[in-house]
PDB file of N, CA, C and O in Angstrom:
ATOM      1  N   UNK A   1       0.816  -1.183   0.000  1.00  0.00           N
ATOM      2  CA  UNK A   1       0.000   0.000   0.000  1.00  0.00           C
ATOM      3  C   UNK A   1       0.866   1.255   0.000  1.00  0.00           C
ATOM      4  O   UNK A   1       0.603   2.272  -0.642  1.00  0.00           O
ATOM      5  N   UNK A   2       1.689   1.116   0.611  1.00  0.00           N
ATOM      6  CA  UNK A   2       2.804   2.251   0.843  1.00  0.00           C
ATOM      7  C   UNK A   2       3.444   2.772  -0.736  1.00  0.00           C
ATOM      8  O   UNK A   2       3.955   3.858  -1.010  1.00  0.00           O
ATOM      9  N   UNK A   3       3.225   1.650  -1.580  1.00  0.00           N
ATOM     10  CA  UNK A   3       4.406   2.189  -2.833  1.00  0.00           C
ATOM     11  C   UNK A   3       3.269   2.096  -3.961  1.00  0.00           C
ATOM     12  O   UNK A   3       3.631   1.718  -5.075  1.00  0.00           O
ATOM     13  N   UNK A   4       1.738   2.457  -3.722  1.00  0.00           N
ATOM     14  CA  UNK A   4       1.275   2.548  -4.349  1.00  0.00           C
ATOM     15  C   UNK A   4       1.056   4.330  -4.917  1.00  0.00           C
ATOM     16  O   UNK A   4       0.951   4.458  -6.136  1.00  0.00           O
ATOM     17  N   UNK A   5       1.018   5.132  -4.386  1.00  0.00           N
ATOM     18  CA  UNK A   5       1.332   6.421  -5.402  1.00  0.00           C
ATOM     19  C   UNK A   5       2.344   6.469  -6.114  1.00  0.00           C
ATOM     20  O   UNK A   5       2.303   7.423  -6.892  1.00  0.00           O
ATOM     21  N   UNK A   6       3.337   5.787  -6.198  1.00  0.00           N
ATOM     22  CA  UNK A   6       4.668   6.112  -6.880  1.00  0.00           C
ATOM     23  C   UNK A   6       3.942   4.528  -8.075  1.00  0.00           C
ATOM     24  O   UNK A   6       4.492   4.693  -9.164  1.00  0.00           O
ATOM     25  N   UNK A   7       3.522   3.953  -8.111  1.00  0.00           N
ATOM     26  CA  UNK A   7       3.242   2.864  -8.895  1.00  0.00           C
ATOM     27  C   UNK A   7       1.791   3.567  -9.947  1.00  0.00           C
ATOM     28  O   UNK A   7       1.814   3.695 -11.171  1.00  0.00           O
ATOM     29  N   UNK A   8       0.891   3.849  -9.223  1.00  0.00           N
ATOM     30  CA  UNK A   8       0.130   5.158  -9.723  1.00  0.00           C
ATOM     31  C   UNK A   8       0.693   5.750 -11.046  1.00  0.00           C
ATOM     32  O   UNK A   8       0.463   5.654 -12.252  1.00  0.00           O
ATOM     33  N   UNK A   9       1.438   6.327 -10.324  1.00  0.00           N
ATOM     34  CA  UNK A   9       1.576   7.733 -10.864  1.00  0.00           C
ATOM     35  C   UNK A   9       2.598   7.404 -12.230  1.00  0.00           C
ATOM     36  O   UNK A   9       2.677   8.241 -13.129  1.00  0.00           O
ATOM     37  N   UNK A  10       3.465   5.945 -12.302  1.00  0.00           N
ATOM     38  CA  UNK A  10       3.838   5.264 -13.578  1.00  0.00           C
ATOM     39  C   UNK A  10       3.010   5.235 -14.245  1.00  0.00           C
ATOM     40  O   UNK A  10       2.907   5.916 -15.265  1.00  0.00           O
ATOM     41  N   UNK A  11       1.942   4.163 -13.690  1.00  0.00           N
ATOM     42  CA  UNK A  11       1.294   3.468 -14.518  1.00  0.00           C
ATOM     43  C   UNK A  11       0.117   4.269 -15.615  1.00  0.00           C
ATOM     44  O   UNK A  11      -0.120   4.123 -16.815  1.00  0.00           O
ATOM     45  N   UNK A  12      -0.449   5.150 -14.561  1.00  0.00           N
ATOM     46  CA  UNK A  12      -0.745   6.402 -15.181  1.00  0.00           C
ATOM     47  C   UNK A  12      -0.193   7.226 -16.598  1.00  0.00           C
ATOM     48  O   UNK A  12      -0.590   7.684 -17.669  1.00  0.00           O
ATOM     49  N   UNK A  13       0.871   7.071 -15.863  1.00  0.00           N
ATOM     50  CA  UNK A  13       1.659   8.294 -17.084  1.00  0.00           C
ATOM     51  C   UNK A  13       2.127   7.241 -18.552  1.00  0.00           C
ATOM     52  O   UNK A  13       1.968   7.672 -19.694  1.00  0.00           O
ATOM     53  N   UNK A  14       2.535   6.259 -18.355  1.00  0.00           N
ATOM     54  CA  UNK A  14       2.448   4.790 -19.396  1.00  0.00           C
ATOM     55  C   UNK A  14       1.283   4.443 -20.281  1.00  0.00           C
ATOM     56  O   UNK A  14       1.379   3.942 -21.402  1.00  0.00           O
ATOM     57  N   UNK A  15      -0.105   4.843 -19.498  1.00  0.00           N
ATOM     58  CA  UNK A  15      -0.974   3.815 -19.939  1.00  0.00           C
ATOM     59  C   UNK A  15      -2.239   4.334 -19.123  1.00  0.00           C
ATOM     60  O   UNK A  15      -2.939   3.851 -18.233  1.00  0.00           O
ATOM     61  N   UNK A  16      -2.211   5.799 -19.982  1.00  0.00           N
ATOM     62  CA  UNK A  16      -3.521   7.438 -19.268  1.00  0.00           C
ATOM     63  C   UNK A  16      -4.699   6.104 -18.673  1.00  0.00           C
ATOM     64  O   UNK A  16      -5.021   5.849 -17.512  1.00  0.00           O
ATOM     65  N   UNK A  17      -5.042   5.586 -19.677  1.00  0.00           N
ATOM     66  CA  UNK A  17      -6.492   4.607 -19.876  1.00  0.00           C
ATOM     67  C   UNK A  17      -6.383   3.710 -18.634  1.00  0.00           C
ATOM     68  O   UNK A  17      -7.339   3.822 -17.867  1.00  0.00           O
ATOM     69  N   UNK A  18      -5.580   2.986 -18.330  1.00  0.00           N
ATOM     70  CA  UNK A  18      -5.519   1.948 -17.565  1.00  0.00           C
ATOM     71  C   UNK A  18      -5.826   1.708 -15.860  1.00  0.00           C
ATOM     72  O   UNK A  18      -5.863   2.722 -15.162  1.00  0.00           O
ATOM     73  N   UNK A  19      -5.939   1.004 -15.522  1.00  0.00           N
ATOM     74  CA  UNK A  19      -5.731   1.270 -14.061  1.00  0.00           C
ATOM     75  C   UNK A  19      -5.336   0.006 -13.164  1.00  0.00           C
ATOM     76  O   UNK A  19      -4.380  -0.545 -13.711  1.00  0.00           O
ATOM     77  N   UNK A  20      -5.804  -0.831 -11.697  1.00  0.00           N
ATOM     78  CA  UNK A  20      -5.177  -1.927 -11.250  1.00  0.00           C
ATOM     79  C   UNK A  20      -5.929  -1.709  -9.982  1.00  0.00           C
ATOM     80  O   UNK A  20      -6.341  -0.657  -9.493  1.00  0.00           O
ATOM     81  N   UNK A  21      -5.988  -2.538  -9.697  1.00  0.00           N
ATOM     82  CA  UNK A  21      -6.701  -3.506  -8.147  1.00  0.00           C
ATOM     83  C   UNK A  21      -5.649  -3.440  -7.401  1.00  0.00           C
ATOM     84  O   UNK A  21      -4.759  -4.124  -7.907  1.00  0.00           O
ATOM     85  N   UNK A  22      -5.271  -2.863  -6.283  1.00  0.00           N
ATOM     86  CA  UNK A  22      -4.647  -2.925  -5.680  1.00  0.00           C
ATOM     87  C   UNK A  22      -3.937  -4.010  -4.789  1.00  0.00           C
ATOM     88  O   UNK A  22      -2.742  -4.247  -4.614  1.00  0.00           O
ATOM     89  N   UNK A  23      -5.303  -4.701  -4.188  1.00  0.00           N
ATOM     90  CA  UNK A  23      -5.660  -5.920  -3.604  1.00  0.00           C
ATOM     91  C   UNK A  23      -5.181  -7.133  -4.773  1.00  0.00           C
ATOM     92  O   UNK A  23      -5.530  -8.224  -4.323  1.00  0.00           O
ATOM     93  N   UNK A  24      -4.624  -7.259  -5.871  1.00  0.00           N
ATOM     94  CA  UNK A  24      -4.134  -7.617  -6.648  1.00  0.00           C
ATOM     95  C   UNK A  24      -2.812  -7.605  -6.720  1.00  0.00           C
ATOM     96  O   UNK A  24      -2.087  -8.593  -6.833  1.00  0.00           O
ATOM     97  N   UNK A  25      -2.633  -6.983  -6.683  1.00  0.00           N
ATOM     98  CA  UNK A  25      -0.907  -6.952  -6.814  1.00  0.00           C
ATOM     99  C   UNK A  25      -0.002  -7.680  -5.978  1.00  0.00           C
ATOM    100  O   UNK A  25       0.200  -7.734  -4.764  1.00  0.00           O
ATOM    101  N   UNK A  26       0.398  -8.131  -6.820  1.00  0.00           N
ATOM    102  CA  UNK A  26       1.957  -9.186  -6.579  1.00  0.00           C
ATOM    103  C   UNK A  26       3.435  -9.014  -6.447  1.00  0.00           C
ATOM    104  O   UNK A  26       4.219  -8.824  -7.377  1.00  0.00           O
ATOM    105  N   UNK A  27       3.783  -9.125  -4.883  1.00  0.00           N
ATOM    106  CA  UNK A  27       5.014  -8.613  -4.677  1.00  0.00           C
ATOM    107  C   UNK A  27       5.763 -10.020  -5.095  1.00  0.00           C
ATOM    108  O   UNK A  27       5.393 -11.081  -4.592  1.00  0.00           O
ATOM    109  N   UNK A  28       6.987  -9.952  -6.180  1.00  0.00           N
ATOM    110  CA  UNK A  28       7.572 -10.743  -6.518  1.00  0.00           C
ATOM    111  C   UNK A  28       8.691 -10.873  -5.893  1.00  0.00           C
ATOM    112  O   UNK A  28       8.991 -12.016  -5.550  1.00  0.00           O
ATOM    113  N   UNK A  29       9.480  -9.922  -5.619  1.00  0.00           N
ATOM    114  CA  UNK A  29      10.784 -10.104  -5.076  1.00  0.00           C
ATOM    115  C   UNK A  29      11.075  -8.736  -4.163  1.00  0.00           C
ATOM    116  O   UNK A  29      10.699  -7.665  -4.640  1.00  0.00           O
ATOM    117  N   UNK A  30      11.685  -8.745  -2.961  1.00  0.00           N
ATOM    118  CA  UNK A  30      11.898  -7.565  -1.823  1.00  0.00           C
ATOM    119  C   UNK A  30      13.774  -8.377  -1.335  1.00  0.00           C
ATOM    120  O   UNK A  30      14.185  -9.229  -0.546  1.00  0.00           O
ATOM    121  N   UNK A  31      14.361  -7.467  -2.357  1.00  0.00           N
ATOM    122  CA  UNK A  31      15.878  -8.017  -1.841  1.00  0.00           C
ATOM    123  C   UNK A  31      16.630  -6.381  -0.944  1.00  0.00           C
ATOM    124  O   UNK A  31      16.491  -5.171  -1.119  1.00  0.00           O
ATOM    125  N   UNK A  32      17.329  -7.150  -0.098  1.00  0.00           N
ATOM    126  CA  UNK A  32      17.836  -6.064   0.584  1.00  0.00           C
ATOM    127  C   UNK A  32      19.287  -5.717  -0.443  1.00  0.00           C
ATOM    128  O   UNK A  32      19.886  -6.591  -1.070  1.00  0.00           O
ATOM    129  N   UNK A  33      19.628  -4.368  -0.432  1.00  0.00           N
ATOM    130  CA  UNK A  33      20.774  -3.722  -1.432  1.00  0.00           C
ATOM    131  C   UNK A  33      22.288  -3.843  -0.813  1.00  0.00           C
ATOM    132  O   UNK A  33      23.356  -4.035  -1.394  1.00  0.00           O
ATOM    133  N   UNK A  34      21.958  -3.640   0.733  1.00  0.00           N
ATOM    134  CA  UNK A  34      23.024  -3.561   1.866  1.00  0.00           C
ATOM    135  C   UNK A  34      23.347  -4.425   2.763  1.00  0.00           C
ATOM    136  O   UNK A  34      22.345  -4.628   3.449  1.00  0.00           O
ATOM    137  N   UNK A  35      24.370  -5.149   3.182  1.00  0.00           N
ATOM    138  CA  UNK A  35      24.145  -5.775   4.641  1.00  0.00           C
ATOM    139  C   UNK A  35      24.230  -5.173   5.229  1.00  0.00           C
ATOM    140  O   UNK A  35      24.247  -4.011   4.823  1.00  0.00           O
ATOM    141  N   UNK A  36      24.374  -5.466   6.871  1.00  0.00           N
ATOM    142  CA  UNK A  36      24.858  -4.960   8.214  1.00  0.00           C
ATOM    143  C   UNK A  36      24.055  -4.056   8.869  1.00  0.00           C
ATOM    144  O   UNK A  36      23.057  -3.794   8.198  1.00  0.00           O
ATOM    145  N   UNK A  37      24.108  -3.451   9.972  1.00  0.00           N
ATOM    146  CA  UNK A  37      23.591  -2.549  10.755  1.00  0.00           C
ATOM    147  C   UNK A  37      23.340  -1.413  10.021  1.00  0.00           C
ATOM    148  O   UNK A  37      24.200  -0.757   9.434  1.00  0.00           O
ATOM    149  N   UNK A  38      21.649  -1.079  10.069  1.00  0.00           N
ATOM    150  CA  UNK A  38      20.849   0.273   9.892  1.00  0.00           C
ATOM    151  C   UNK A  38      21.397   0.536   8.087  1.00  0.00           C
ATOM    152  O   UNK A  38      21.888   1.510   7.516  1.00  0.00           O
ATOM    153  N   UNK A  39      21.061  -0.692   7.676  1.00  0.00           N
ATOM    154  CA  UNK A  39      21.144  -0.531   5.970  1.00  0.00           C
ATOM    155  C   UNK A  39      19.738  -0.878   5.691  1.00  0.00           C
ATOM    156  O   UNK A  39      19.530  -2.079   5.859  1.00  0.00           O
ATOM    157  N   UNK A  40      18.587  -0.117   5.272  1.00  0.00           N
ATOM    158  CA  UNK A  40      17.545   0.003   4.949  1.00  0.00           C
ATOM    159  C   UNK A  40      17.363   0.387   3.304  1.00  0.00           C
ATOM    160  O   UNK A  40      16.660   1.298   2.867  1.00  0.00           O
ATOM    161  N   UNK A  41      18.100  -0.456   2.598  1.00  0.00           N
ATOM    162  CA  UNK A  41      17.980   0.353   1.331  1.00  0.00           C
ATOM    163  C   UNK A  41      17.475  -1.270   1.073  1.00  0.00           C
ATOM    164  O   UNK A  41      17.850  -2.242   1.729  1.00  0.00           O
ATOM    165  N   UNK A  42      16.544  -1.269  -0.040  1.00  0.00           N
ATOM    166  CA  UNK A  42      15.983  -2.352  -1.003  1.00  0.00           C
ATOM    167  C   UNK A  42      15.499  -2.247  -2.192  1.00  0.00           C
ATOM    168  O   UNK A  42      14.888  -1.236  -2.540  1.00  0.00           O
ATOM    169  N   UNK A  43      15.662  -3.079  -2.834  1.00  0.00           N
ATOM    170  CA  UNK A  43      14.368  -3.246  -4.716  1.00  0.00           C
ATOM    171  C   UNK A  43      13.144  -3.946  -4.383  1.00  0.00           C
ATOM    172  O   UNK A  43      13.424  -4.723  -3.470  1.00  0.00           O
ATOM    173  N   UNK A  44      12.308  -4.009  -4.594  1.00  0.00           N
ATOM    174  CA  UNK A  44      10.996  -4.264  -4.473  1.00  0.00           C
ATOM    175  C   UNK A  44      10.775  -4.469  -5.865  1.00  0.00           C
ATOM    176  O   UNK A  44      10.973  -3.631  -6.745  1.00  0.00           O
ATOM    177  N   UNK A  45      10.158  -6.171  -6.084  1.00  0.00           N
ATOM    178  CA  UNK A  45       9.555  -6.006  -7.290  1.00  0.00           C
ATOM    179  C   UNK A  45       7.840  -6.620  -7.089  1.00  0.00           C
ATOM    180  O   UNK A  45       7.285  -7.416  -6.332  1.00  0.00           O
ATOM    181  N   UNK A  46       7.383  -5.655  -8.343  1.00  0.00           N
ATOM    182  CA  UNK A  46       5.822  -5.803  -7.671  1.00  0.00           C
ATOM    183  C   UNK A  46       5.083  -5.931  -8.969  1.00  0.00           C
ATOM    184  O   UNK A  46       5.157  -4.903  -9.643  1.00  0.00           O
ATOM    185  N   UNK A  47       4.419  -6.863  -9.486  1.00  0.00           N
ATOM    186  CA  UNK A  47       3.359  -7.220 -10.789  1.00  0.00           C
ATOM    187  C   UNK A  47       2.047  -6.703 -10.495  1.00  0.00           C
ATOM    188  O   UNK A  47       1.437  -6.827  -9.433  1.00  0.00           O
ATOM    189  N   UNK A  48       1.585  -5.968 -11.790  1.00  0.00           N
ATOM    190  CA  UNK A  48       0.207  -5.222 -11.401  1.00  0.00           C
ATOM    191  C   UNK A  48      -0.191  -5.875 -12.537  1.00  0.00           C
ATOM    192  O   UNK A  48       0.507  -6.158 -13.511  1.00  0.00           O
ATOM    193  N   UNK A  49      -1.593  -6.145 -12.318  1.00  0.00           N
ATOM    194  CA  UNK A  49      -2.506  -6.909 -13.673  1.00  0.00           C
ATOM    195  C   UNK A  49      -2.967  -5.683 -13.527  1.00  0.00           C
ATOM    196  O   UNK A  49      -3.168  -5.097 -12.464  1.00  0.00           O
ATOM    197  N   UNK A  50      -3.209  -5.123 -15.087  1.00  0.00           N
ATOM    198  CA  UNK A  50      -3.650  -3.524 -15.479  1.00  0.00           C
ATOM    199  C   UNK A  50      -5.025  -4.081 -16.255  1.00  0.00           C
ATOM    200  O   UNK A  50      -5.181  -5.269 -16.540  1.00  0.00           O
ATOM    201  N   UNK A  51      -5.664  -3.387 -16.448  1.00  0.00           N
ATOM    202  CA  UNK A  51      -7.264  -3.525 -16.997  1.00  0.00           C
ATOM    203  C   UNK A  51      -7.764  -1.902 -17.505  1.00  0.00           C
ATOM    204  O   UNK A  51      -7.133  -0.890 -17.202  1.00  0.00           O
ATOM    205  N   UNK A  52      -9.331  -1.914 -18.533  1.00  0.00           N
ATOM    206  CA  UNK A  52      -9.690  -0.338 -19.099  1.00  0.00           C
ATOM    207  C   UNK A  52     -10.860  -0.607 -18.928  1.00  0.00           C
ATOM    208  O   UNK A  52     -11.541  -1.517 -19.403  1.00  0.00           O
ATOM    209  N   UNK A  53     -11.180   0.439 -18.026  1.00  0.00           N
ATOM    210  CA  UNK A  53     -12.064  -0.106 -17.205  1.00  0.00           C
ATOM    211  C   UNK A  53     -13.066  -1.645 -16.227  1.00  0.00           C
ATOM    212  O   UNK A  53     -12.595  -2.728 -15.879  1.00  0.00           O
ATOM    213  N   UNK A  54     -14.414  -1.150 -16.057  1.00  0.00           N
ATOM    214  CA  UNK A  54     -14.571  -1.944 -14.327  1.00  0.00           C
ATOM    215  C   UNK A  54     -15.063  -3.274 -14.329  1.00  0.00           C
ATOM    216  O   UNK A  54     -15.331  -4.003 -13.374  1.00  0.00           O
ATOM    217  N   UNK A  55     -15.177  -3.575 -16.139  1.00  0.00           N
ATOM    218  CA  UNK A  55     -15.719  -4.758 -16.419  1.00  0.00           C
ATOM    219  C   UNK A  55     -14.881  -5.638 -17.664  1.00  0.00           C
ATOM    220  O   UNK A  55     -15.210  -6.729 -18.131  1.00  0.00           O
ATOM    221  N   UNK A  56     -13.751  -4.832 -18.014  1.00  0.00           N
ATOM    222  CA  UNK A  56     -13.327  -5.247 -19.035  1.00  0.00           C
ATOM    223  C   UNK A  56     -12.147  -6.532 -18.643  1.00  0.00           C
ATOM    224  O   UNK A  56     -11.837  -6.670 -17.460  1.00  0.00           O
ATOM    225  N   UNK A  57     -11.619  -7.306 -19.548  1.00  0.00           N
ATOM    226  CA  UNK A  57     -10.340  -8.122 -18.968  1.00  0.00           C
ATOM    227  C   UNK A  57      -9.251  -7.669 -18.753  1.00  0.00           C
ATOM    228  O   UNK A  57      -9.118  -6.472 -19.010  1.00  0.00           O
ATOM    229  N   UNK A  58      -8.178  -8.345 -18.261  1.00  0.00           N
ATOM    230  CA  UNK A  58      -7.048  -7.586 -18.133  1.00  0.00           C
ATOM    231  C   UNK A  58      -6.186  -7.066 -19.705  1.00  0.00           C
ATOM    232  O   UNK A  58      -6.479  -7.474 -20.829  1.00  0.00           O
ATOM    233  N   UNK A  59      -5.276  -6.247 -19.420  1.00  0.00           N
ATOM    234  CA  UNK A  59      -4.956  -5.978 -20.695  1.00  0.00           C
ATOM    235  C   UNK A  59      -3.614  -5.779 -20.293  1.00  0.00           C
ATOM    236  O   UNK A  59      -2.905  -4.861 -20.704  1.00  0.00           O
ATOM    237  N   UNK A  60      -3.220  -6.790 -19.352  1.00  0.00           N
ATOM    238  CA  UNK A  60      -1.317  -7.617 -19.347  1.00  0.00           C
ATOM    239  C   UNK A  60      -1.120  -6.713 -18.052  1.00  0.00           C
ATOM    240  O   UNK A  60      -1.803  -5.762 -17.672  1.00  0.00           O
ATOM    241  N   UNK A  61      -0.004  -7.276 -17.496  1.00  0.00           N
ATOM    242  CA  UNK A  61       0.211  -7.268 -16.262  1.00  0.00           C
ATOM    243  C   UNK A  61       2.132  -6.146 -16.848  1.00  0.00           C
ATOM    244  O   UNK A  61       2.797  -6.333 -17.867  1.00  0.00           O
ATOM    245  N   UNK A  62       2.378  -5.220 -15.811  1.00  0.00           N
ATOM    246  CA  UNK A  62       3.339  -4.327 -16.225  1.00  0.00           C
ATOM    247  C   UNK A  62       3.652  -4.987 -14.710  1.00  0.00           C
ATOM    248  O   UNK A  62       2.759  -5.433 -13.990  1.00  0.00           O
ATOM    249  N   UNK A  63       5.033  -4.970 -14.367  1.00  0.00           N
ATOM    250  CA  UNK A  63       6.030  -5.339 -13.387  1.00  0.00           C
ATOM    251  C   UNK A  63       6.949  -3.855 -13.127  1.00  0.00           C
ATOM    252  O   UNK A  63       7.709  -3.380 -13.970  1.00  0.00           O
ATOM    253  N   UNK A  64       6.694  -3.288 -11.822  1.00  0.00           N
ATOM    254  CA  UNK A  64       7.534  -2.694 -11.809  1.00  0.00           C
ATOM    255  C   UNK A  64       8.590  -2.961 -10.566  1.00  0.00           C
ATOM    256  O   UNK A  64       8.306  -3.929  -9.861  1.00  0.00           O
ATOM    257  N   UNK A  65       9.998  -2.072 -10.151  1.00  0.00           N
ATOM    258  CA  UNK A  65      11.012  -2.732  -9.609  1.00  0.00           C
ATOM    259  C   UNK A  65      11.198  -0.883  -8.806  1.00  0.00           C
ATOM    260  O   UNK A  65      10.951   0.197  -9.343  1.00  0.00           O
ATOM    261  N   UNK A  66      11.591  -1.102  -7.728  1.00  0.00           N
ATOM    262  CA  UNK A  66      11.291   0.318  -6.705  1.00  0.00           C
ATOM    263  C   UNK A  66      12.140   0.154  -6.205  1.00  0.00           C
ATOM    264  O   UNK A  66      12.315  -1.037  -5.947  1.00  0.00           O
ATOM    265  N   UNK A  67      13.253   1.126  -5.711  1.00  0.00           N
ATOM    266  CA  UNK A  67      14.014   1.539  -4.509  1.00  0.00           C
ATOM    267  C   UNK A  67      13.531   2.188  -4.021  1.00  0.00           C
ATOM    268  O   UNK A  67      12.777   3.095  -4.376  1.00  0.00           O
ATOM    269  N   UNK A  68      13.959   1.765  -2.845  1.00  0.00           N
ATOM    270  CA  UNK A  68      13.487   2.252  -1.658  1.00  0.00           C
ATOM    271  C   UNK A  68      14.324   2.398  -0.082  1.00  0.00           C
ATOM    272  O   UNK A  68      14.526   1.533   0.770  1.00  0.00           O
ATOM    273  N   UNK A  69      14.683   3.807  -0.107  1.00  0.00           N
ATOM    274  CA  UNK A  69      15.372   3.938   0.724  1.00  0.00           C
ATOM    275  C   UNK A  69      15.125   5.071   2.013  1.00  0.00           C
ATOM    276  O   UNK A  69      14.026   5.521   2.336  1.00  0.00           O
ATOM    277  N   UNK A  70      16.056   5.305   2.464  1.00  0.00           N
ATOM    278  CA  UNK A  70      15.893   6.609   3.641  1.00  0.00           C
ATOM    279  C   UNK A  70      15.381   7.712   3.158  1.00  0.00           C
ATOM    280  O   UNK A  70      14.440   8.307   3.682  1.00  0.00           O
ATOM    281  N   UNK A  71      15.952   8.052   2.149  1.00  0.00           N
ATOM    282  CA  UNK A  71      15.823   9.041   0.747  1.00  0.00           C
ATOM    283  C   UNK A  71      14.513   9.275   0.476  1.00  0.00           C
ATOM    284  O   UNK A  71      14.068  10.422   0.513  1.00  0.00           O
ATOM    285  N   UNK A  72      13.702   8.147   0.156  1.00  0.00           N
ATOM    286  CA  UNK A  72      12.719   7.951  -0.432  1.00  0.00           C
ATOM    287  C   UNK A  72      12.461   6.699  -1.267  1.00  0.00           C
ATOM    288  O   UNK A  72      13.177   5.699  -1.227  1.00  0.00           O
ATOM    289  N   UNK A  73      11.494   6.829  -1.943  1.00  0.00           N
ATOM    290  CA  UNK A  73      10.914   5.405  -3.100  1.00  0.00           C
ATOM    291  C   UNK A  73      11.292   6.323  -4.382  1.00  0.00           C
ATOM    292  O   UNK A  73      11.320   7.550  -4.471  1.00  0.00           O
ATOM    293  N   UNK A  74      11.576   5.309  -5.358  1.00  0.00           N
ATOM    294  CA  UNK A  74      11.925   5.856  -6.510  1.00  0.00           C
ATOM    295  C   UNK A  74      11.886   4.249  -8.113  1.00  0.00           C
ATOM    296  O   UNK A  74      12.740   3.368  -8.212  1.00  0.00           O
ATOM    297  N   UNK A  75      11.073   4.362  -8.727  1.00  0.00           N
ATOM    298  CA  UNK A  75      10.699   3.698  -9.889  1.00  0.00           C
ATOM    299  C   UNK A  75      11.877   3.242 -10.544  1.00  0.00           C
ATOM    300  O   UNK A  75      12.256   4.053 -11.390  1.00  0.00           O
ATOM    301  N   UNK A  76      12.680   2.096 -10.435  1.00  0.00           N
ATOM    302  CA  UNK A  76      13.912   2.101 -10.784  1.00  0.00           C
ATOM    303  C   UNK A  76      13.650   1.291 -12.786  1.00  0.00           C
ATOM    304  O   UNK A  76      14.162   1.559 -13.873  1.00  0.00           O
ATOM    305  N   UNK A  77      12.733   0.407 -12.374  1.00  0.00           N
ATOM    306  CA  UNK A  77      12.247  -0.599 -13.706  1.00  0.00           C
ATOM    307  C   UNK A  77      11.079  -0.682 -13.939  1.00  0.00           C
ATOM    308  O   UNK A  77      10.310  -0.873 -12.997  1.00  0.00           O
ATOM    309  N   UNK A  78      10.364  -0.513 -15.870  1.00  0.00           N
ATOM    310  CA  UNK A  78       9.283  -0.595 -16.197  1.00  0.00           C
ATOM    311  C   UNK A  78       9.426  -1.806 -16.796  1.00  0.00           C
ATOM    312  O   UNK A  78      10.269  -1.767 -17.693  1.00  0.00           O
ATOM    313  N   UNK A  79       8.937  -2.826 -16.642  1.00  0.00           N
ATOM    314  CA  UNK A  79       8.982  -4.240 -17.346  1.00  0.00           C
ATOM    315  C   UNK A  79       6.986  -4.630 -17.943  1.00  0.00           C
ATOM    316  O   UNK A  79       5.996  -4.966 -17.293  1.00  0.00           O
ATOM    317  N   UNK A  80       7.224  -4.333 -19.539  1.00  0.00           N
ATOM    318  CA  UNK A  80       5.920  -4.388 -19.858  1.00  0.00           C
ATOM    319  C   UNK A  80       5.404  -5.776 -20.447  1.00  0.00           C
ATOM    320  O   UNK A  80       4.222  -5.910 -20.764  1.00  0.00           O
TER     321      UNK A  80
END
């Protein structure tokens, strides 16, 4: 839920029409970047089944890949 405005606001700008179920989405992979003490940096990868509108089928699933750090979240990969 947390890295959903920054996933938004891709998917949006990719694909105006489209949108995604939140409650859907598939975290594929959460690897840490750093070892050791107070290293909080990671990639997050997360599959969204995208759809056009509230009855239609899906229209393919876009994968995206997030850092995420102290810094902030930031959209590192669009995988369509």
């Amino acid at each position: 839920m947390l890295l959903d405005p920054y996933a938004r606001k891709v998917i949006n700008k990719e694909y105006p029409s489209r949108s995604y179920a939140l409650w859907d989405a598939e975290i594929l992979e959460i690897k840490r970047l750093t070892g050791g003490y107070s290293q909080y940096d990671f990639t997050v990868k997360v599959k969204y089944d995208t759809y056009t509108g509230p009855f239609n089928p899906p229209e393919g699933p876009i994968t995206l890949t997030f850092l995420v750090t102290t810094e902030g979240v930031s959209v590192k990969n669009i995988q369509k």
